[in-house]
C-alpha positions in Angstrom: 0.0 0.0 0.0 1.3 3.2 -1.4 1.6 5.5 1.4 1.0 9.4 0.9 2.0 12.3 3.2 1.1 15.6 2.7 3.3 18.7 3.8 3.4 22.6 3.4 0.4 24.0 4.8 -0.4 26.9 6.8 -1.9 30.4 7.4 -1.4 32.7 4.7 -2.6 36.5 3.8 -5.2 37.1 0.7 -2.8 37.3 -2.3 -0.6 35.2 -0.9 1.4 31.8 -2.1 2.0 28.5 -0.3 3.8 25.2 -2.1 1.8 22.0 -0.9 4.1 18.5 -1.6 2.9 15.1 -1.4 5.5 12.5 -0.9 4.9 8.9 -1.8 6.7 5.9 0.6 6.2 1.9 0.4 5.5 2.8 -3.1 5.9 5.0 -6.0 3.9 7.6 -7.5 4.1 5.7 -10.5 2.1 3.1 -9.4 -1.2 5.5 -10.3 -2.6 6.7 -13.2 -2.9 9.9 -11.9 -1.9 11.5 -9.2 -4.5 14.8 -8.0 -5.1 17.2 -5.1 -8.5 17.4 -3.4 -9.2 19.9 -1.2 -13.0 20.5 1.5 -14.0 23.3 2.8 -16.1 23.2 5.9 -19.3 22.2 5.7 -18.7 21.5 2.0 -17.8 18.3 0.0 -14.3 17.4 -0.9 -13.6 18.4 -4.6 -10.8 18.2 -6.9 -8.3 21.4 -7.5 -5.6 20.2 -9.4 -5.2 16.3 -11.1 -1.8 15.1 -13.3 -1.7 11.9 -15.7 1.2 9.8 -15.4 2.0 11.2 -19.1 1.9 14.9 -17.5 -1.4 16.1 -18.6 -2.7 18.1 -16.2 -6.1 19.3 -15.1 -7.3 22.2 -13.4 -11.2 22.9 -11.4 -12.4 26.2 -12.9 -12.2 28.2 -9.6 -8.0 27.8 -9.7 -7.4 27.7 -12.7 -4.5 30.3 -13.4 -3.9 30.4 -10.0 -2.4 26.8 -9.1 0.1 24.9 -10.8 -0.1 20.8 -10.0 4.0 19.2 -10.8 5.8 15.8 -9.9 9.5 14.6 -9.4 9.7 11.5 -10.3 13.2 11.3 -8.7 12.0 12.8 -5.4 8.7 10.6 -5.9 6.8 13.7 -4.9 3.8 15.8 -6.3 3.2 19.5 -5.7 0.7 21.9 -5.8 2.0 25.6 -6.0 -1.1 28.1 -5.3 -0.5 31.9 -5.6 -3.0 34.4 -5.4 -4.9 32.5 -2.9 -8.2 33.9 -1.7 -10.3 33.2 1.4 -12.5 30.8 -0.1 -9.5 28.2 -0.6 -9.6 28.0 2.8 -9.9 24.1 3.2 -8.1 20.8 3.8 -6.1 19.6 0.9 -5.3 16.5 0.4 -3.6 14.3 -2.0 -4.9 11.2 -3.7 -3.3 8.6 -6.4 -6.0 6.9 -8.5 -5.8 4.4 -11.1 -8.8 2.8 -13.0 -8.0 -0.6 -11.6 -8.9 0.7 -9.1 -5.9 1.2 -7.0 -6.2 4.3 -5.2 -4.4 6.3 -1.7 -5.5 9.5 0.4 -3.1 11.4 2.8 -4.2 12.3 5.8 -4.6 16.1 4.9 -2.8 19.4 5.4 -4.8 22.9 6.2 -4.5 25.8 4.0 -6.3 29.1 5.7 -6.5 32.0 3.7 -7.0 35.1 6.3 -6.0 38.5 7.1 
């Protein structure tokens, strides 16, 4: 079982940036089709932000489009999510996820990004 960890959260100002990584152990990222990051707000359901194809094809939810830029090492068996210009409402846990249609799929535990003055 592919075990993921996410890292790099915290309080930022509106306008801000923050760098979210997601490192892969007992496993490799490569062992997923795609590898994406999720994020909830409270009181809301968990969507997706940011999603990357093992070929590097990368796709983006409307509302960060622009704004967030989803990248792997496949030598540091990591994926990132850089977010600039963050606003209040992407206040939410992120999390990262590697999903394959068999199938095969992993969460990390989660990592809070607050967007607030």
């Amino acid at each position: 079982q592919v075990q993921l960890v996410e890292s790099g959260g915290g309080l930022v100002q509106p306008g801000g940036s923050l760098r979210l990584s997601c490192a892969a152990s007992s496993g490799s990222i490569f062992s997923f089709a795609y590898m994406a990051w999720y994020r909830q707000a409270p009181g809301k359901q968990r969507e997706l932000a940011a999603r990357i194809h093992i070929t590097g094809t990368v796709n983006y939810a409307d509302s960060v489009k622009g704004r967030f830029t989803i990248s792997k090492d496949n030598s540091k068996n990591t994926v990132y999510l850089q977010m600039s210009s963050l606003k209040p409402e992407d206040t939410a846990v992120y999390y990262c996820n590697g999903d394959s249609p068999s199938g095969r799929t992993s969460w990390g535990r989660g990592t809070q990004v607050t967007v607030s003055s």
